[in-house]
C-alpha positions in Angstrom: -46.9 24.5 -9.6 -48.5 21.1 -9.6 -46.1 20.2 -12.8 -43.3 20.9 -9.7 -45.0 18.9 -7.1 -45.3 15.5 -9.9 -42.2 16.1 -11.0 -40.4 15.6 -7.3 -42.5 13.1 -6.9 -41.4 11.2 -9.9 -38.2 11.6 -8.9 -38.3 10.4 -6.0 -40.4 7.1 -7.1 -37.6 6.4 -8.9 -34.8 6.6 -6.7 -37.0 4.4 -4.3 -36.9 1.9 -6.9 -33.0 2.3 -7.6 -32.3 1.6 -3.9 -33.3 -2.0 -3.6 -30.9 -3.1 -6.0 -28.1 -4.6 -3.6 -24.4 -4.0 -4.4 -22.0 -7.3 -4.1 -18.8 -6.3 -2.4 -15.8 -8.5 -4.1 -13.6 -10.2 -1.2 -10.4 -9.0 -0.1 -7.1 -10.6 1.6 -6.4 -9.7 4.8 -3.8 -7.0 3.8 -0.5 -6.0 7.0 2.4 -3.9 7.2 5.6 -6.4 8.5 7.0 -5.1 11.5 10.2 -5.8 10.9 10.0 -4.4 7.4 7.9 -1.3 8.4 11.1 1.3 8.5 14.0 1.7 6.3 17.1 3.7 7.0 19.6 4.3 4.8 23.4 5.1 5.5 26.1 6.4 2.8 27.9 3.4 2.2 30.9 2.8 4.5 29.5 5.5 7.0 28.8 4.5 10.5 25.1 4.5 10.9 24.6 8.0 12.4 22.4 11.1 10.9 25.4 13.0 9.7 25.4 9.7 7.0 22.0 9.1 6.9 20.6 9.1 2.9 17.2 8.2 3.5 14.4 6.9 6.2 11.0 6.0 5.8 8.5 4.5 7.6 5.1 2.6 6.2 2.2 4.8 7.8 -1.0 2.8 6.2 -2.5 1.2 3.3 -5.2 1.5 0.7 -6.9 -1.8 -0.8 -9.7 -2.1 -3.5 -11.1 -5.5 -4.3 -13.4 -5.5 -7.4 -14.8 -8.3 -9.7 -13.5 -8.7 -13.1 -14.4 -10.5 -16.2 -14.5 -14.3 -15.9 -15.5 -14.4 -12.3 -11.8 -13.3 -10.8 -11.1 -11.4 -8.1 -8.7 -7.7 -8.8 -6.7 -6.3 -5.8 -4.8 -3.0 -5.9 -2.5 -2.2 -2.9 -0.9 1.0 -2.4 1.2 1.5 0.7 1.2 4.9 2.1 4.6 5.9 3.1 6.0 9.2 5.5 9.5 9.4 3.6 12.7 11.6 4.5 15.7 13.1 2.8 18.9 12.6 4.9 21.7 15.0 4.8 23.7 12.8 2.9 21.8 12.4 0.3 22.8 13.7 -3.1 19.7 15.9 -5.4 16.3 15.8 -4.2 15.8 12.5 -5.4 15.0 9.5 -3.2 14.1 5.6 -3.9 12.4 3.6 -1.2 12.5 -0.4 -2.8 9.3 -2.4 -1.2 7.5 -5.3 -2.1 4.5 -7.1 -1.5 4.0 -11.0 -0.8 0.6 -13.0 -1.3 0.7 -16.1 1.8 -1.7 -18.9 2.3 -4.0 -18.1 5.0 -1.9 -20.0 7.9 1.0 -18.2 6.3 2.8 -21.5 5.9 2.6 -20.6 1.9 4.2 -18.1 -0.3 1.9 -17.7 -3.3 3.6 -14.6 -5.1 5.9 -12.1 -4.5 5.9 -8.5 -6.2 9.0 -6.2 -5.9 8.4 -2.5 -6.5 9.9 0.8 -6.3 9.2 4.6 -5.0 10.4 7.0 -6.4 10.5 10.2 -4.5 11.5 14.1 -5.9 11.4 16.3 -2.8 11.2 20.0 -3.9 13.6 22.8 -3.4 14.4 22.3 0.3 12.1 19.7 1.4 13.2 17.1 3.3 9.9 14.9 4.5 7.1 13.9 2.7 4.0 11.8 3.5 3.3 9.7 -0.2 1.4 7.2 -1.9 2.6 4.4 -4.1 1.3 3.6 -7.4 -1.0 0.5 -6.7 0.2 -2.8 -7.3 -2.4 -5.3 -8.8 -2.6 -8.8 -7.9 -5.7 -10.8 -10.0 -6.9 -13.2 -8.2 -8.5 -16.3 -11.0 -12.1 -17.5 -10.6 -12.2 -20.1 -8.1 -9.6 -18.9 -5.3 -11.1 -16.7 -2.6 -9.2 -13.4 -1.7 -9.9 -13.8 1.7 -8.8 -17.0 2.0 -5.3 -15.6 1.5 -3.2 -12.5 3.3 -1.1 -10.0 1.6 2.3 -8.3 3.3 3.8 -5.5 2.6 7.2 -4.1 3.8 10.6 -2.4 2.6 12.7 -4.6 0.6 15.8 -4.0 3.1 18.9 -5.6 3.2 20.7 -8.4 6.3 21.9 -5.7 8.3 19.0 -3.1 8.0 17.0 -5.5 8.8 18.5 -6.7 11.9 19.3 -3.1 13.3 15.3 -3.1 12.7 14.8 -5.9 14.9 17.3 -4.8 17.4 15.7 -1.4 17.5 12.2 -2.8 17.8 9.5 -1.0 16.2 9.4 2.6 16.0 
């Protein structure tokens, strides 16, 4: 029984020891969903905008962010957006692409750094039309010497002139 007790006791001596190491968080941009670009609705082409001719909609519900240290002293952010996505009636298959992109801005925003296009891809099943999702996440590497946080990262649906003036008409949903 006392081989029990020293043995628990060992234990815990070394985790006591293991806990004053100190783990160095990497820094992070400031990472926000556009307004404007935080919906996209879809129309068959040459269809007034009603839900009859409605092919997709989506909206940009959150986002995950990971900041860790790599090799060389830089910085490696992954983004993922989180998207509720729908299947309009005039849509054709179960298939459904949501285009979005992702832009790196000086901290005052008076700056674009970099600009990364990307593309969901969504296969609804059988007869589902909505779908909450998460994107593959995009990497941004940030060298040795620039500060993550010194910079902000935005993230919206690539949409076209007129989508994204009926967004700004509309006003956000």
């Amino acid at each position: 029984m006392w081989r029990f007790g020293v043995l628990i006791l060992a234990g815990l001596v070394a985790a006591c020891g293991s806990s004053t190491r100190q783990t160095v968080l990497a820094p992070c941009p400031r990472v926000t969903i556009l307004a404007d670009g935080s919906d996209i609705t879809r129309f068959r082409p040459g269809a007034p905008p009603d839900l009859a001719a409605m092919v997709v909609d989506g909206r940009m519900a959150g986002v995950g962010v990971t900041c860790d240290y790599v090799r060389g002293g830089g910085v490696e952010v992954k983004i993922a957006a989180i998207m509720d996505v729908e299947r309009g009636p005039a849509s054709r298959g179960n298939r459904a692409e949501f285009p979005w992109f992702l832009a790196v801005t000086s901290g005052d925003d008076s700056q674009l750094v970099q600009r990364k296009e990307a593309l969901l891809l969504v296969n609804f099943e059988g007869n589902q039309t909505r779908a909450r999702v998460t994107t593959a996440p995009e990497t941004i590497i940030f060298q040795a010497g620039r500060n993550p946080a010194e910079y902000r990262v935005r993230i919206s649906f690539a949409l076209t002139t007129e989508e994204l003036d009926r967004n700004r008409r509309r006003g956000p949903r």
